[in-house]
LOZA-690495 format. One record per residue (C-alpha): x, y, z; residue in one letter. Coordinates in steps of 0.1 Angstrom, whole numbers, padded with zeros to 4 digits, always signed. Layout:
BEGIN
XYZA
...
// end
This chain:
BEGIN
+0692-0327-0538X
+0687-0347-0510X
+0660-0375-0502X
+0652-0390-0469X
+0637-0425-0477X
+0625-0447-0448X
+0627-0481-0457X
+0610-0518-0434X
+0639-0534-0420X
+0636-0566-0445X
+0648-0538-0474X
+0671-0525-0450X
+0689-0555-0443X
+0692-0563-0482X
+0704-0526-0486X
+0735-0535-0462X
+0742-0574-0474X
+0748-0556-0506X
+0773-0534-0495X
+0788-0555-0468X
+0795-0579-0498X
+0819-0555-0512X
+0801-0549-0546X
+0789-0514-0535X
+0806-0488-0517X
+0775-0474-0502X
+0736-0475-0498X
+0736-0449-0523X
+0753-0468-0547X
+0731-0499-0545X
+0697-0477-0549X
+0714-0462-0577X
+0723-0493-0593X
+0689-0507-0584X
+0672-0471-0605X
+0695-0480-0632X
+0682-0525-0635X
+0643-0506-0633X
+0651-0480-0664X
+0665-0507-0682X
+0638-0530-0675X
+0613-0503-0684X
+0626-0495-0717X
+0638-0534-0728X
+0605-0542-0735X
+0566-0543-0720X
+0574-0581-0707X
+0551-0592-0682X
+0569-0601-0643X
+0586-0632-0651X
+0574-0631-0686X
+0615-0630-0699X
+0629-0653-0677X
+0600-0673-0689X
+0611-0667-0725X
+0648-0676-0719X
+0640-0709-0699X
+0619-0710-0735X
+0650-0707-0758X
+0671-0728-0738X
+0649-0760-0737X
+0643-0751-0773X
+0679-0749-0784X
+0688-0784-0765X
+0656-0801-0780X
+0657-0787-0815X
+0691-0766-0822X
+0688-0728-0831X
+0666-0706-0852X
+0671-0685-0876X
+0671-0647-0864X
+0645-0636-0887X
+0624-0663-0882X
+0632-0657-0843X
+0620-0621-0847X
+0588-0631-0868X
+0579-0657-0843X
+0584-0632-0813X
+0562-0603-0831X
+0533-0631-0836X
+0535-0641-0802X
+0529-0604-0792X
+0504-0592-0819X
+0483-0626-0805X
+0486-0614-0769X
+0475-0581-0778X
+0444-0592-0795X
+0436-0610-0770X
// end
């Protein structure tokens, strides 16, 4: 199958520093790589834009302030978090 996609110039341009950078071989390969970061991203989780990189920023001041958490308690904390934001 073949698709024809006409892209602005600004996504052009990104397109082509990708694969003048030597990390892709072709356009192809960076839209496919780019599919591949949004399925992921659709089927990690139902985060918010900027929601995770929020959360990380989160554990990373948390860790230096307090040290780690327990995994469990990690997880309970997390679902809490998300059953509050759905009720809300």
């Amino acid at each position: 199958m073949s698709i024809n996609l006409f892209l602005d110039p600004e996504m052009q341009r990104r397109i082509e520093e990708r694969v003048k950078s030597g990390k892709y071989a072709t356009a192809e390969d960076v839209v496919c790589a780019a599919l591949l970061t949004l399925d992921q991203q659709e089927s990690f989780g139902d985060f918010a834009p900027g929601e995770l990189n929020a959360l990380l920023a989160e554990g990373e001041r948390s860790i230096a302030k307090d040290g780690t958490l327990d995994g469990d308690e990690a997880f309970r904390q997390r679902q809490a978090r998300r059953s509050s934001k759905q009720g809300s």
